[in-house]
C-alpha positions as CSV (number, residue, x, y, z in Angstrom):
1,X,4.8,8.0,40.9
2,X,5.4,4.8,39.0
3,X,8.6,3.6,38.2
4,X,8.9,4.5,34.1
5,X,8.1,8.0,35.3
6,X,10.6,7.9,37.9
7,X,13.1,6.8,34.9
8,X,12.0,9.6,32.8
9,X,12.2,11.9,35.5
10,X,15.7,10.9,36.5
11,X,16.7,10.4,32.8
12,X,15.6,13.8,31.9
13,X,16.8,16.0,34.2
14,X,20.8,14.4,33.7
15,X,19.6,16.2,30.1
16,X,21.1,19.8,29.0
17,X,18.0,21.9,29.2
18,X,17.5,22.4,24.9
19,X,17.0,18.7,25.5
20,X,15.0,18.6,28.3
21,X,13.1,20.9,26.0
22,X,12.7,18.6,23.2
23,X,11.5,16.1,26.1
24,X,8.6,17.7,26.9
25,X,7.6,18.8,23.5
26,X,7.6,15.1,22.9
27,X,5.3,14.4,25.7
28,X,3.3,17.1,24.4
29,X,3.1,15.3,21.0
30,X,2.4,12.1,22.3
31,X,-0.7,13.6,24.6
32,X,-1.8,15.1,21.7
33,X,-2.1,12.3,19.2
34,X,-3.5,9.7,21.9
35,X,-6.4,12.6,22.3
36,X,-6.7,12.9,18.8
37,X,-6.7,9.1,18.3
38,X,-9.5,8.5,20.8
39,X,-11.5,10.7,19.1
40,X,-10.8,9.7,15.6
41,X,-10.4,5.9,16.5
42,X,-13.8,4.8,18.8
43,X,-13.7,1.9,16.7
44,X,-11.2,0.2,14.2
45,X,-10.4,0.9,10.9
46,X,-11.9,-2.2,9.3
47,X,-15.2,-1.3,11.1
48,X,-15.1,2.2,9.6
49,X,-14.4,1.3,6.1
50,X,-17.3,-1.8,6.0
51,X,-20.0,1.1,7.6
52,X,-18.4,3.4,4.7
53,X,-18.7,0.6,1.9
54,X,-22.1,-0.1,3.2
55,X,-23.3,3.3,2.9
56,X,-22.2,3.4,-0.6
57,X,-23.5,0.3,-1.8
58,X,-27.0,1.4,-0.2
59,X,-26.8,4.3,-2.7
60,X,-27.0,2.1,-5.7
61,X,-25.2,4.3,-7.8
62,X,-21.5,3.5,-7.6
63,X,-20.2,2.7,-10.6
64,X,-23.0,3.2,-13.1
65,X,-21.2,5.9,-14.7
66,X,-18.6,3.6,-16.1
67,X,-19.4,1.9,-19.3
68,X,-16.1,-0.2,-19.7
69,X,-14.3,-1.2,-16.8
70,X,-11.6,-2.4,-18.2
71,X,-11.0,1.1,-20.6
72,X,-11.8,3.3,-16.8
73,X,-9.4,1.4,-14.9
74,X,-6.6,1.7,-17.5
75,X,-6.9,5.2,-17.8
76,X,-7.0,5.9,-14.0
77,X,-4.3,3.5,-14.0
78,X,-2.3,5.1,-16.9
79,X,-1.1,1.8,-17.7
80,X,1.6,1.6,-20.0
81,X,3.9,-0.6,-21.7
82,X,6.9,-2.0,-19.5
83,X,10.2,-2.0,-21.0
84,X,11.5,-4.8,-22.8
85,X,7.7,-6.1,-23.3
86,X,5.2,-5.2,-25.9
């Protein structure tokens, strides 16, 4: 046993046991989220969003539906005046 889990250990059993509770749901949690970010996350997110943008731009067809730009991206946007400007 390594000393932080000799800490947690001693820490935790000093706890009431709803707490003690709440303790090892945490360490639950956090076991759960590292497995599901090692499976998620074999490589970073930049990586994953340049092999996504690649794909789409192989495809050839993103964006060719949009006749004006500037009229799409205001409507997506919703743009509207500010106060005190016109």
């Amino acid at each position: 046993m390594n000393a932080i889990t000799q800490k947690i250990l001693e820490k935790s059993t000093m706890l009431p046991t709803a707490l003690q509770q709440e303790v090892l749901d945490f360490v639950s949690f956090l076991q759960y989220k590292q497995k599901t970010y090692k499976q998620d996350n074999e490589q970073p997110n930049g990586k994953k969003i340049v092999n996504l943008m690649e794909q789409i731009a192989k495809r050839g067809t993103v964006f060719k539906s949009i006749q004006d730009p500037v009229a799409w991206q205001r409507e997506i946007r919703k743009d509207r005046p500010l106060p005190g400007r016109k």
